[in-house]
C-alpha positions as CSV (number, residue, x, y, z in Angstrom):
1,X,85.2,-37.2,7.0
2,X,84.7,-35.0,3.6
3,X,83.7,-37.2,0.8
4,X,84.6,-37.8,-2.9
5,X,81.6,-39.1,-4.0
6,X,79.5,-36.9,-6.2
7,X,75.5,-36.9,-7.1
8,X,73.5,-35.8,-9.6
9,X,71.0,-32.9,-9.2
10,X,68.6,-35.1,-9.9
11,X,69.0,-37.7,-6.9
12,X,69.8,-35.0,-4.3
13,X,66.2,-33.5,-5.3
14,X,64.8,-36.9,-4.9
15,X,66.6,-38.2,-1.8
16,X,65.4,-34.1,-0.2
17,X,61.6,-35.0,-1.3
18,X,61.5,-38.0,0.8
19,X,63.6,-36.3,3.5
20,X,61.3,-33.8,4.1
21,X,58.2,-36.0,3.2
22,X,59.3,-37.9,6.1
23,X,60.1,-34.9,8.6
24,X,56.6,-34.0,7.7
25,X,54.8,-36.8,8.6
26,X,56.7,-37.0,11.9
27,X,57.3,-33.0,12.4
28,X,55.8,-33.7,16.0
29,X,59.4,-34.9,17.4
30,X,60.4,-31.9,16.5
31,X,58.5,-28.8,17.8
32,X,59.8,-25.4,16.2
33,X,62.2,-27.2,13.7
34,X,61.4,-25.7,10.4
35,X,62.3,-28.1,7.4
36,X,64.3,-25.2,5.4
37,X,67.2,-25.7,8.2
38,X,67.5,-28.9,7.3
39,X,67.1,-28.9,3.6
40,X,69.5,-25.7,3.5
41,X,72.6,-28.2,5.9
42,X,72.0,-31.0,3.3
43,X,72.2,-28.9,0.6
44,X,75.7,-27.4,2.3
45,X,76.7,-30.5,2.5
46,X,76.8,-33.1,-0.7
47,X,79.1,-35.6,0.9
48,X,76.8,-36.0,3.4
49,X,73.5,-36.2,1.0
50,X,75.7,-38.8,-1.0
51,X,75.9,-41.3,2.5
52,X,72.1,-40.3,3.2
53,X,71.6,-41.4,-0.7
54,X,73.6,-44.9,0.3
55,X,71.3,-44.9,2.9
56,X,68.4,-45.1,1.2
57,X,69.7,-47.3,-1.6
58,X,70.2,-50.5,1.0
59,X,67.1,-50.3,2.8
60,X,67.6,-48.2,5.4
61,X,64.6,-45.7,5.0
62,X,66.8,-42.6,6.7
63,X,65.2,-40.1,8.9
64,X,65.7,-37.7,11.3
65,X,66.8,-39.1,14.6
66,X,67.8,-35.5,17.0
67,X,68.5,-32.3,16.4
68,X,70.7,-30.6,19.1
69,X,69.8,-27.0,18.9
70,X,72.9,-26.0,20.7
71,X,75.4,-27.4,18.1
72,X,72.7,-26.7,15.3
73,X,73.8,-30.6,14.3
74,X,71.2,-32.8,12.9
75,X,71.4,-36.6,13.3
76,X,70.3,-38.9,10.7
77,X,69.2,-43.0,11.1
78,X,67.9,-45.9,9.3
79,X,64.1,-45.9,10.0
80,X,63.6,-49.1,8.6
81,X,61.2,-51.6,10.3
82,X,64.1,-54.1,10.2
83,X,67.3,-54.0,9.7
84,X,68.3,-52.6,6.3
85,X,67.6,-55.3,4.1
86,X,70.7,-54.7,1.6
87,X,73.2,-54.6,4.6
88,X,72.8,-58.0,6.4
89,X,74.8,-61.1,6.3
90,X,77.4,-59.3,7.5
91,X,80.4,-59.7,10.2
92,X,81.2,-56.8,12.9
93,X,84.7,-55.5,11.2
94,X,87.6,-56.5,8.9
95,X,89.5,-58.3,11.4
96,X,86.9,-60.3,11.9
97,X,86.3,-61.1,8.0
98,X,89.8,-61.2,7.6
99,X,89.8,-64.0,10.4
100,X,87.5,-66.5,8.9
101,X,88.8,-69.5,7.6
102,X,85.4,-70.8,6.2
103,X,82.3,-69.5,5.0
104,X,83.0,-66.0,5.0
105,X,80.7,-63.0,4.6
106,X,80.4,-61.1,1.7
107,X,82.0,-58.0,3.7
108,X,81.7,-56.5,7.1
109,X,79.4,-53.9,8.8
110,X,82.1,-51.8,9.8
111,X,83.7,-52.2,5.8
112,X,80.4,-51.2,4.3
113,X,80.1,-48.1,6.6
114,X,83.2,-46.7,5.9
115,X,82.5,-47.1,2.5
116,X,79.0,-45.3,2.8
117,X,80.7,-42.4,5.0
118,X,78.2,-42.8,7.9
119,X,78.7,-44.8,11.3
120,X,76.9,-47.7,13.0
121,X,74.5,-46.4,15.6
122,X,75.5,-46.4,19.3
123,X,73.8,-48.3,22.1
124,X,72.2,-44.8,22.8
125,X,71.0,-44.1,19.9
126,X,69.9,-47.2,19.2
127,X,67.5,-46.8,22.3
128,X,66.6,-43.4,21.4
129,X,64.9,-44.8,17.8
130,X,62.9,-47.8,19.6
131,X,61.7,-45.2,21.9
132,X,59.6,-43.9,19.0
133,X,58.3,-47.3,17.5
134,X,59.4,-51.0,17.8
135,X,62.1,-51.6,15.2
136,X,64.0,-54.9,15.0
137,X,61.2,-57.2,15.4
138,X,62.8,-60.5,13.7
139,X,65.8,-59.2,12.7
140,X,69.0,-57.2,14.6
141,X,71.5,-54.8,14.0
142,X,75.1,-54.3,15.0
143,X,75.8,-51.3,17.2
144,X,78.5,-49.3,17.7
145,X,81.0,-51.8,20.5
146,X,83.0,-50.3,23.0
147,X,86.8,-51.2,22.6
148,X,87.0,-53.5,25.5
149,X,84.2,-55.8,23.9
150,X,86.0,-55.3,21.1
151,X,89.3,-56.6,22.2
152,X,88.1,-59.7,24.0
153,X,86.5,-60.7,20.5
154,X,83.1,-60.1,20.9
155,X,80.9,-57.4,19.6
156,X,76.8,-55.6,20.8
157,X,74.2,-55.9,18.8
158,X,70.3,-54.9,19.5
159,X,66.8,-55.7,18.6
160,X,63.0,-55.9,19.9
161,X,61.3,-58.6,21.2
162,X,58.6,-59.2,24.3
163,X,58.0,-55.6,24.4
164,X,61.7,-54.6,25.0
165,X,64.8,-54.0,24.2
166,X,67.2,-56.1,24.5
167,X,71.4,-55.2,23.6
168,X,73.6,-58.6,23.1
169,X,77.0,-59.8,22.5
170,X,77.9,-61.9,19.7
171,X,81.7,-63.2,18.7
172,X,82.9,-60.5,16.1
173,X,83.1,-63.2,13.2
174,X,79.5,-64.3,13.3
175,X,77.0,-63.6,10.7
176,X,73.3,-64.1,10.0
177,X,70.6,-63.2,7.0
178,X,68.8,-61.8,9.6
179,X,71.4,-58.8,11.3
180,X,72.6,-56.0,9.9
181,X,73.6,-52.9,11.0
182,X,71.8,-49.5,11.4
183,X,73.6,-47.0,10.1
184,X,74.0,-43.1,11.8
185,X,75.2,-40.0,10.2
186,X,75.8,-36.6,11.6
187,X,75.3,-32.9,9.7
């Protein structure tokens, strides 16, 4: 997906100083990874800076997740303690919004990730980032749900709690103020 959105010089050299601020303080995932790769793909690539940017500006705290040396593609998460705090209260999709009757959500966590250009994070992924520090504490996020979930209305979400991980199903309509979604974007 190649976006539209533009930024100002300004926010890409903010959203790059706490980028690499970041890397730096957690360059030890990633032995022989120099940071001028990765500023020199983000700066290649402002559509993707712009959903990194969106990011940041709900709470998510992006960081870097992987980095698969043979594609030379980097992966970007939210790093937030808890789920972004600016992206909960949300549904699973838009036929799942579109199917409430009552009390509806302001929008949906697929809805607001197509309109940040980035994805929700996969079950994987999802495991991968707890596996470097307990996230999802007292809230939850809404992963990535394989298409026969999906069909038979329901939708996987994750969190932490007594020291483990734990992935669950919800139906695709529900809501809370405390689950979000985690979002995931690849450079």
């Amino acid at each position: 997906m190649t976006s539209k959105r533009s930024i100002s010089d300004s926010d890409s050299e903010a959203i790059i100083k706490i980028l690499k601020d970041r890397f730096n303080k957690a360059h030890e995932r990633f032995p022989g990874l120099d940071w001028a790769l990765i500023q020199k793909k983000l700066e290649q690539n402002p559509g993707k800076l712009w959903s990194i940017i969106q990011m940041e500006r709900t709470g998510g705290e992006p960081d870097l997740l992987d980095y698969d040396k043979d594609t030379n593609q980097l992966t970007f998460c939210d790093f937030s303690r808890e789920s972004p705090k600016d992206r909960r209260s949300l549904c699973y999709d838009q036929k799942a919004l579109e199917s409430r009757k009552k009390f509806k959500p302001k929008d949906s966590a697929m809805g607001v990730a197509l309109n940040m250009e980035v994805e929700l994070m996969t079950e994987a992924q999802y495991r991968k980032l707890q596996r470097i520090d307990n996230f999802d504490t007292k809230t939850s996020s809404w992963l990535q749900t394989p298409e026969e979930i999906r069909e038979l209305g329901g939708a996987i979400f994750g969190d932490f709690r007594y020291g483990r991980v734990f992935i669950y199903h919800n139906g695709v309509e529900s809501y809370y103020a405390a689950r979000g979604f985690r979002a995931m974007l690849k450079i």
